[in-house]
C-alpha positions in Angstrom: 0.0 0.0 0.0 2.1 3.8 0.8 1.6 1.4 1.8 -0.1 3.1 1.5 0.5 1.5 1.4 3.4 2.6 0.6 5.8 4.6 -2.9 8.7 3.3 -5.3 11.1 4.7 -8.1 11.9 1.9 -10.6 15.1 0.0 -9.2 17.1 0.3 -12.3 19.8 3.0 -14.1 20.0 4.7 -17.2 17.6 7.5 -18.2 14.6 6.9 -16.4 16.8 7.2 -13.2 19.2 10.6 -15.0 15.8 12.4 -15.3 14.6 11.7 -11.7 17.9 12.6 -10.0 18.4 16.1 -12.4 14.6 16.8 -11.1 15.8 16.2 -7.3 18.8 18.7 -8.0 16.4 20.9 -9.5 14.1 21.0 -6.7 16.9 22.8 -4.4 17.1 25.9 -7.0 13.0 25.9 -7.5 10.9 28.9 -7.3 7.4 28.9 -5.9 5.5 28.0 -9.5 4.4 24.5 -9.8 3.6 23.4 -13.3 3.9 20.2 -14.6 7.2 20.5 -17.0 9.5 17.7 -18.9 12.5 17.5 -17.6 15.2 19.1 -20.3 19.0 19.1 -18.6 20.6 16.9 -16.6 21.6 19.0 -13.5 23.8 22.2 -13.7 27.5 22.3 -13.1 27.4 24.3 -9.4 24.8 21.3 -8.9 27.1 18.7 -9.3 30.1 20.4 -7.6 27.6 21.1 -4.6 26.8 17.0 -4.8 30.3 16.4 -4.6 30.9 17.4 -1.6 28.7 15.2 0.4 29.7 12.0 1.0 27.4 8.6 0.5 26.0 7.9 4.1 24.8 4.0 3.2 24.5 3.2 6.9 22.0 5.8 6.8 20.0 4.8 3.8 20.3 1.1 5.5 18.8 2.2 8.3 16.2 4.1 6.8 15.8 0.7 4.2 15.5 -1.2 7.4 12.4 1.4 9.3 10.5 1.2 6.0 10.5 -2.7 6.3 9.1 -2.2 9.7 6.6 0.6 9.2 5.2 -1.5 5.9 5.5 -4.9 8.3 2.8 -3.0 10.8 0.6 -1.1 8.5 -0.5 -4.5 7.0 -0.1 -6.9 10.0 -3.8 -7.1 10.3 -4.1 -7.8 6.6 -3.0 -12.1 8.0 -4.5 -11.6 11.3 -8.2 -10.0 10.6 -10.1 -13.1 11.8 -8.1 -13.6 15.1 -8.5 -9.8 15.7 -12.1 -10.0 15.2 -12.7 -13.2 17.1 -10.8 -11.9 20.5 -12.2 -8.2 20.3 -15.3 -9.4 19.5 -16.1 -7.5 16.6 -17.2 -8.2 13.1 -14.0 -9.1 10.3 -15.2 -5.7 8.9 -14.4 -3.4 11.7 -11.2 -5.2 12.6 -10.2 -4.0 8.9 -11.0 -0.3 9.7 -7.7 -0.3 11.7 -6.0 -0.5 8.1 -8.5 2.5 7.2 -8.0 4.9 10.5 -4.2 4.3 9.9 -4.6 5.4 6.6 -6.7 8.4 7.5 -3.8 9.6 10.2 -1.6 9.4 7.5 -3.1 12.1 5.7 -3.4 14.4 8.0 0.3 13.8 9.3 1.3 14.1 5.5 0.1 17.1 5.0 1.2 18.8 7.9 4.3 16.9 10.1 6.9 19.3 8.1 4.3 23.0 8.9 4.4 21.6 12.6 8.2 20.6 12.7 9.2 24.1 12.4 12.6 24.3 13.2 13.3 20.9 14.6 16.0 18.5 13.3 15.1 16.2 10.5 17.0 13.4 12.8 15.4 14.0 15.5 12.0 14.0 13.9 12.6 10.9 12.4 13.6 9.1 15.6 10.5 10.1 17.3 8.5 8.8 14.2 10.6 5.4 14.9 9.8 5.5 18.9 6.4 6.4 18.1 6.2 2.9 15.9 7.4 0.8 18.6 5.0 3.0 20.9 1.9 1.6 18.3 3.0 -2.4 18.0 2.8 -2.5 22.0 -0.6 -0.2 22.5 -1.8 -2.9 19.6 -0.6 -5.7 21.3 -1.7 -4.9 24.7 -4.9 -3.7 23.7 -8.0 -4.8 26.2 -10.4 -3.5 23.7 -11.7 -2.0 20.4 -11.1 1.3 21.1 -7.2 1.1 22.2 -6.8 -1.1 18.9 -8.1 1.7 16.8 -6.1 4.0 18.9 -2.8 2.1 18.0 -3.2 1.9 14.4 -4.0 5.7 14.4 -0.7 6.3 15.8 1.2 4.0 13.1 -0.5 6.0 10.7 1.1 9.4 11.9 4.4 7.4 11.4 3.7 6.6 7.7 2.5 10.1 7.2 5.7 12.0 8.3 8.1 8.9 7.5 7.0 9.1 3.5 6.8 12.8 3.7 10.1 12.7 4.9 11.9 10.2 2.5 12.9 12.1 -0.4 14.1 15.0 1.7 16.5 12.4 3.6 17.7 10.5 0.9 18.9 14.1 -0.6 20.6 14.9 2.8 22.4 11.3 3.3 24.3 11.0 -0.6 24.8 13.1 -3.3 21.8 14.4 -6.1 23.3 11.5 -8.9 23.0 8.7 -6.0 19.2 9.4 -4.9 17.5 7.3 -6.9 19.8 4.5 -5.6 19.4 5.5 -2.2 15.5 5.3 -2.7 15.8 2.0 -4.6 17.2 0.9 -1.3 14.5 2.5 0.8 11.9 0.4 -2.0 14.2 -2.8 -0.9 12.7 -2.9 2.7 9.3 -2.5 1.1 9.7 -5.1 -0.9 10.9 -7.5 1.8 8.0 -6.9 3.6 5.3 -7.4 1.1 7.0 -10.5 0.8 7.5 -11.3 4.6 4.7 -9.3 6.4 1.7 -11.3 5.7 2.9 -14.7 5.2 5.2 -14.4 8.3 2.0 -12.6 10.6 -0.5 -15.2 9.6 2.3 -18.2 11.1 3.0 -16.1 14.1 -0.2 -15.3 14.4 -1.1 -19.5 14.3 2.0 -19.7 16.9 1.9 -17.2 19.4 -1.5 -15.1 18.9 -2.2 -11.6 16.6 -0.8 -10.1 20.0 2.2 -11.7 19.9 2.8 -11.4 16.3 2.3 -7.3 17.2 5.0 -7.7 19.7 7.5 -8.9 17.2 7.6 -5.7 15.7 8.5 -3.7 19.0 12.3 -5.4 18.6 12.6 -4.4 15.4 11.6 -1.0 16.1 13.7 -0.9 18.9 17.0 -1.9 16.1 16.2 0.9 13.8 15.7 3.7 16.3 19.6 2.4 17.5 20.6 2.6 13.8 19.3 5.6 13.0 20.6 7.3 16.4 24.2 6.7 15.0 24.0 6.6 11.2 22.0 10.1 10.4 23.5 13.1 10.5 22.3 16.3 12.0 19.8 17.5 9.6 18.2 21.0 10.8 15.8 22.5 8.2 17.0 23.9 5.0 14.0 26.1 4.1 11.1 27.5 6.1 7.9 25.7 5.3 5.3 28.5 5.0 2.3 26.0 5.8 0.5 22.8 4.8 -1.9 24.3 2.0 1.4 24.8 0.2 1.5 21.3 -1.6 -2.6 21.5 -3.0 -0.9 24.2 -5.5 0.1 21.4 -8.2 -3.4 21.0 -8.4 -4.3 24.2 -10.2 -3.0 21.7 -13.4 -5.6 19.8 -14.4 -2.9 17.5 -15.5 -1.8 17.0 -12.5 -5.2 16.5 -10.6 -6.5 13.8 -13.2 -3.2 11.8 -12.3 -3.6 12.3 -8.6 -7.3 11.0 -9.0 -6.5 8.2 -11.1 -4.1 7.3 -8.8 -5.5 7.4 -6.0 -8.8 5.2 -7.6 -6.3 2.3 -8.4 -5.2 1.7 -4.4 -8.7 2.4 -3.3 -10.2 -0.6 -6.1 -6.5 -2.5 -4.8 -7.4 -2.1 -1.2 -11.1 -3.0 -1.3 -10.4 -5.9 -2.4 -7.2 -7.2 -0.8 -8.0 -6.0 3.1 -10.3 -8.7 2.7 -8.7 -12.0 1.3 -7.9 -14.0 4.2 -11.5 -14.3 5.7 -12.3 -14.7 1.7 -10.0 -17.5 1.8 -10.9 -19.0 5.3 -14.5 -19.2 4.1 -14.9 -19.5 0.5 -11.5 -21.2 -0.5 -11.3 -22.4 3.1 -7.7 -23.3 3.3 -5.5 -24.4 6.8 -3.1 -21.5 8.3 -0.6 -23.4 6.0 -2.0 -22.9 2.8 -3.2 -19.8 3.8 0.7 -18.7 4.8 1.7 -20.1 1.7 -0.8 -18.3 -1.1 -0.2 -15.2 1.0 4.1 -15.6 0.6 3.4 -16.6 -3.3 1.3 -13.3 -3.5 4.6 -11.3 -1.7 7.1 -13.4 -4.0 5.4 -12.2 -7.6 4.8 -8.7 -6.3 9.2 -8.2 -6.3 9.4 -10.0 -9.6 6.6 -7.8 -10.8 8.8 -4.4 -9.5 11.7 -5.9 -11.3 9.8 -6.3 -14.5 8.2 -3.3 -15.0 10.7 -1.2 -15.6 11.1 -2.3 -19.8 7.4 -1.7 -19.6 7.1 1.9 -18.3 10.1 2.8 -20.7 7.9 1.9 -23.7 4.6 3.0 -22.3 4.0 5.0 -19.0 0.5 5.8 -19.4 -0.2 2.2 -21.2 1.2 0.7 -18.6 -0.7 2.8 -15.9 -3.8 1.8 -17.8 -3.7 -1.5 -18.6 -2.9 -2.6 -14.6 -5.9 -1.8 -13.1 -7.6 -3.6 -15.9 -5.8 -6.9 -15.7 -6.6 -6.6 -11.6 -10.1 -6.0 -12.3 -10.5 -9.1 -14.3 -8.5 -11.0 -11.5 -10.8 -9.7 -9.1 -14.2 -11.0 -11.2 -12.2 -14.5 -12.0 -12.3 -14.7 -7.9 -15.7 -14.7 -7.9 -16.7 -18.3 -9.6 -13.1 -19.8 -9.2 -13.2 -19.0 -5.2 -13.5 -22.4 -4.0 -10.7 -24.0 -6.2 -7.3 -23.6 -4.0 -5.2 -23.7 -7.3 -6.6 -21.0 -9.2 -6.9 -18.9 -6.2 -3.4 -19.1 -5.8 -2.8 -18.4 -9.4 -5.3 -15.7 -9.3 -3.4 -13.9 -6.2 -0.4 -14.5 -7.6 -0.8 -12.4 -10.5 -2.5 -10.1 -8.1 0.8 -9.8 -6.5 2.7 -9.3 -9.1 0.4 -6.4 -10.7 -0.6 -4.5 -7.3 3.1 -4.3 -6.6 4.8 -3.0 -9.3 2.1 -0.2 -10.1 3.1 2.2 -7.5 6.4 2.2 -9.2 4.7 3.6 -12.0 3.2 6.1 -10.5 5.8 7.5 -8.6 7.9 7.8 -11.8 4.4 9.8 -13.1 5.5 12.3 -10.3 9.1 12.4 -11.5 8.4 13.0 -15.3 5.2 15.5 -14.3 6.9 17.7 -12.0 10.7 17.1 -11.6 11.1 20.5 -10.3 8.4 19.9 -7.2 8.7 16.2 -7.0 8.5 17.5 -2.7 5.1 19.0 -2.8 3.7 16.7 -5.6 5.2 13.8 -3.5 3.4 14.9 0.1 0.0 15.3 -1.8 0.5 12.0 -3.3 1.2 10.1 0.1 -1.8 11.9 1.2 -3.8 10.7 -1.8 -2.4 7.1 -1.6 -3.0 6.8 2.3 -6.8 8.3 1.8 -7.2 6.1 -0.9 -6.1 3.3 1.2 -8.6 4.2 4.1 -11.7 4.7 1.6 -11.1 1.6 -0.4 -10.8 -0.6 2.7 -14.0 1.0 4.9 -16.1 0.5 1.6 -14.5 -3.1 1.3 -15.5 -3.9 4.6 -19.0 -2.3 4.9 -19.6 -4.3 1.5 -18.4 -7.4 3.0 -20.1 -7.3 6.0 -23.6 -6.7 4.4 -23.4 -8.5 1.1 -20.5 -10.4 1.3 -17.4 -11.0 -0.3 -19.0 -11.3 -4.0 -20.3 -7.0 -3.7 -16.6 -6.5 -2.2 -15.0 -8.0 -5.3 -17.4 -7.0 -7.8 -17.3 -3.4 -6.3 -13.2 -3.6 -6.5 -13.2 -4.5 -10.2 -15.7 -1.6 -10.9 -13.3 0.9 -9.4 -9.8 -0.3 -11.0 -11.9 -0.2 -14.2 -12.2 3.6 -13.1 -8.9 4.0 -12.2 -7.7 3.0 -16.0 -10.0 5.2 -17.4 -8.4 8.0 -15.4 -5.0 7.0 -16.3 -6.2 7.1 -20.1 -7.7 10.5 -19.5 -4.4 11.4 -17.9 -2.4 10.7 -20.8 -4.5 12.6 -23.3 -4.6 15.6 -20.8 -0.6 15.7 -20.7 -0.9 16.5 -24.9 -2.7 20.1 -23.8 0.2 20.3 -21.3 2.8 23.6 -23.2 6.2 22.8 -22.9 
């Protein structure tokens, strides 16, 4: 999701990766316009010679590699553990899913606003308490004694993805030099991809083992490792510009450019996450697999979504917009082939599979939409789009789950494929609205 859900630049070199790094120099020497622009030059020369004189901090980017494994581990945690959550707080599968959707919700808010209400105070040391404040949310989870104090938990992991992804970008550009920060963020992607991999199959089996409290624990240690890290890796980093408030990043969307490719965007992970919040209890009860097979489909579903980051790369070099289109349509016909193919195990896991390895890759894509469409403001198109992606996340998952709890799985799923439909007709739209774009 950023995770929701959470963002990506295609882990590769060459062009794709020149542009995005001369639009992260550029951003430094910006004014206050934002326009959607191509990207022209590669970055100028007192650019480069200001790049050279910061040394590669890869501790650092490990570290922060390592947090974004964690953060993406908890955001989804209840994604494997929904029915055990449910069952002990004695609520319904569909209101144990809204803690995906109030994590989501804080997300935007801190998004939009963790910089304005910063001020003054060191990048580090915001990003520590962001880490503490993680390990603060897996223990009020774990510990929980009822609904309310669950919810209250996952609203505090949600300020953590909020101001962590807000964050990103400006880090990586503090910790090596503007020609190494699309590396550095193809490392940050590395911990998100281990944990799409890891997180669900890995919660579901501790989950079977030690309980959905325990399996919340877990993440408290790991927490605990990257607030160490951090603490001796990052440098000092105090504020390099005064942030004159959070309305700020909603001026991209005087382009209507830009705000068709926010809303398609923002469609696809709301159709993703209406759909995929609810697949274990879909699998529990319609496919009805053990915690084995259940482990295993999920882990298959984590294994094709890497290979799918690693293979679109060739395809958004031929075709951005195609490839932003055509996604959400493939999903949409995986989510209707769910529907009379439920009960066989195979195709499920077939069907997931490919689910994986579409849902995935396709925020790559559109986090390289943000580098082409506004290399000069990739920071304020960047917040709004963690803001987008985390609402997104929140609205598709509370409409999944009211859905499923009234009409069952077959409205959640049908209702999915309606909205990825939506979401490639907005990408289409988007690509015929960047032609009226003037260079």
């Amino acid at each position: 999701m950023l995770s929701a859900q959470n963002p990506n630049l295609p882990v590769s070199s060459g062009p794709a990766y020149d542009k995005a790094a001369a639009g992260v120099s550029a951003l430094r020497h910006s004014g206050s316009g934002i326009r959607p622009e191509p990207v022209k030059h590669r970055p100028s020369d007192s650019s480069r010679q200001e790049s050279d004189t910061l040394r590669a901090n890869w501790s650092g980017v490990l570290a922060m590699s390592l947090c974004v494994f964690a953060l993406i581990a908890s955001e989804f945690m209840p994604v494997s553990l929904l029915t055990p959550i449910a069952t002990d707080l004695r609520v319904t599968e569909g209101m144990a899913g809204q803690g995906i959707a109030i994590s989501g919700a804080f997300a935007v808010l801190a998004s939009l606003s963790i910089a304005w209400l910063a001020g003054d105070l060191d990048r580090k040391m915001l990003l520590l308490g962001l880490t503490g404040l993680m390990a603060v949310s897996g223990a009020v989870v774990a510990l929980a004694p009822g609904y309310a104090v669950y919810l209250t938990g996952r609203a505090l992991i949600g300020v953590v993805i909020g101001g962590f992804w807000s964050l990103s970008a400006a880090t990586a550009m503090r910790l090596v030099p503007a020609d190494r920060v699309p590396r550095a963020l193809a490392i940050f992607n590395g911990g998100n991809a281990l944990a799409t991999v890891i997180a669900a199959p890995l919660g579901s089996y501790l989950g079977a083992v030690m309980g959905w409290r325990g399996a919340f624990l877990c993440l408290v240690p790991v927490a605990a490792l990257v607030l160490v890290w951090q603490w001796t890796s990052l440098p000092a980093m105090p504020p390099q510009v005064r942030n004159p408030g959070p309305g700020t990043v909603f001026r991209v969307l005087k382009s209507r450019f830009i705000t068709l490719g926010m809303v398609a965007c923002g469609t696809f992970f709301m159709g993703q996450f209406a759909l995929f919040t609810y697949v274990r209890p879909f699998l529990e009860t319609v496919t009805q697999v053990n915690v084995s097979t259940l482990s295993l489909i999920l882990l298959a579903t984590g294994v094709t979504g890497v290979i799918g980051t690693i293979l679109i790369g060739p395809a958004l070099k031929r075709s951005l917009y195609g490839t932003l289109a055509v996604i959400p349509v493939l999903m949409a016909v995986i989510a209707l082939g769910l529907l009379p193919l439920g009960a066989s195990t195979g195709a499920v896991l077939v069907l997931l599979g490919c689910w994986g390895l579409l849902a995935t890759s396709a925020p790559v894509g559109w986090w390289s939409w943000i580098a082409r469409a506004m290399p000069h403001h990739a920071e304020a198109g960047g917040g709004l789009m963690v803001a987008v992606i985390q609402l997104s996340i929140a609205l598709g998952s509370t409409t999944g789950g009211l859905l499923f709890d009234a009409a069952g799985y077959q409205a959640t799923f049908a209702t999915s494929a309606a909205i990825l439909l939506l979401a490639a007709l907005l990408a289409a739209m988007t690509a015929r609205s960047q032609l009226r774009v003037p260079a």
